[in-house]
C-alpha positions in Angstrom: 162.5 80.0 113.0 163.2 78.6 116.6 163.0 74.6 117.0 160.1 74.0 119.2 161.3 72.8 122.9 160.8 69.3 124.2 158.6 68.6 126.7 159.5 69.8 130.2 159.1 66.6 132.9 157.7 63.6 132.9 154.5 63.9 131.1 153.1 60.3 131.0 153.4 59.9 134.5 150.5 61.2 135.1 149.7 60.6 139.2 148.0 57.5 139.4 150.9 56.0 137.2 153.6 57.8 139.4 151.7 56.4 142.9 151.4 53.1 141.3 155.2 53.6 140.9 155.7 54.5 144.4 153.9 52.0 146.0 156.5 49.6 144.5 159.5 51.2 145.6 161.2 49.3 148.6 163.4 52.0 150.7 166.9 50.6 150.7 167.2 48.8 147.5 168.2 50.3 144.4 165.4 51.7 141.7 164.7 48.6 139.1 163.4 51.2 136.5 163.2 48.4 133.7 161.1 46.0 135.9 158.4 48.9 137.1 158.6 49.7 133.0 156.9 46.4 132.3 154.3 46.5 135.5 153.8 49.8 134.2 152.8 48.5 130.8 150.8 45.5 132.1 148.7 47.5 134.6 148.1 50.5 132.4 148.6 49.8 128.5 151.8 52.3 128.7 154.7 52.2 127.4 157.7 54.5 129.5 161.1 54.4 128.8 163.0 53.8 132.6 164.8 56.8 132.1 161.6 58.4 132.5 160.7 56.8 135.6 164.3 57.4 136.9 163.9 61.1 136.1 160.3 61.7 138.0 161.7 59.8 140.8 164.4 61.5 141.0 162.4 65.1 140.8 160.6 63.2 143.6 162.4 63.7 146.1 164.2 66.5 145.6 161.2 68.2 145.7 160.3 66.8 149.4 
């Protein structure tokens, strides 16, 4: 029987998590992935690893 596949994307960053994220991103200095983590948690009862908000930021602007 095949393994049954991970989840494709970021999947707790639902939009109002991802423009809360974006709204906190200063242009020119480096992605604090840890420190938007912990808003993250405080604002919304979530817990995301960084990498996750690294990865949808990252699929961010490629996509633009």
């Amino acid at each position: 029987m095949p393994k049954k596949r991970a989840a494709n994307g970021p999947h707790k960053l639902h939009a109002d998590v991802l423009a809360f994220v974006e709204k906190r991103i200063t242009p020119g200095e480096p992605i604090r992935a840890r420190e938007l983590a912990t808003l993250i948690r405080k604002e919304f009862d979530l817990e995301v690893h960084r990498r996750t908000i690294e990865r949808a930021l990252a699929g961010k602007k490629t996509s633009q």
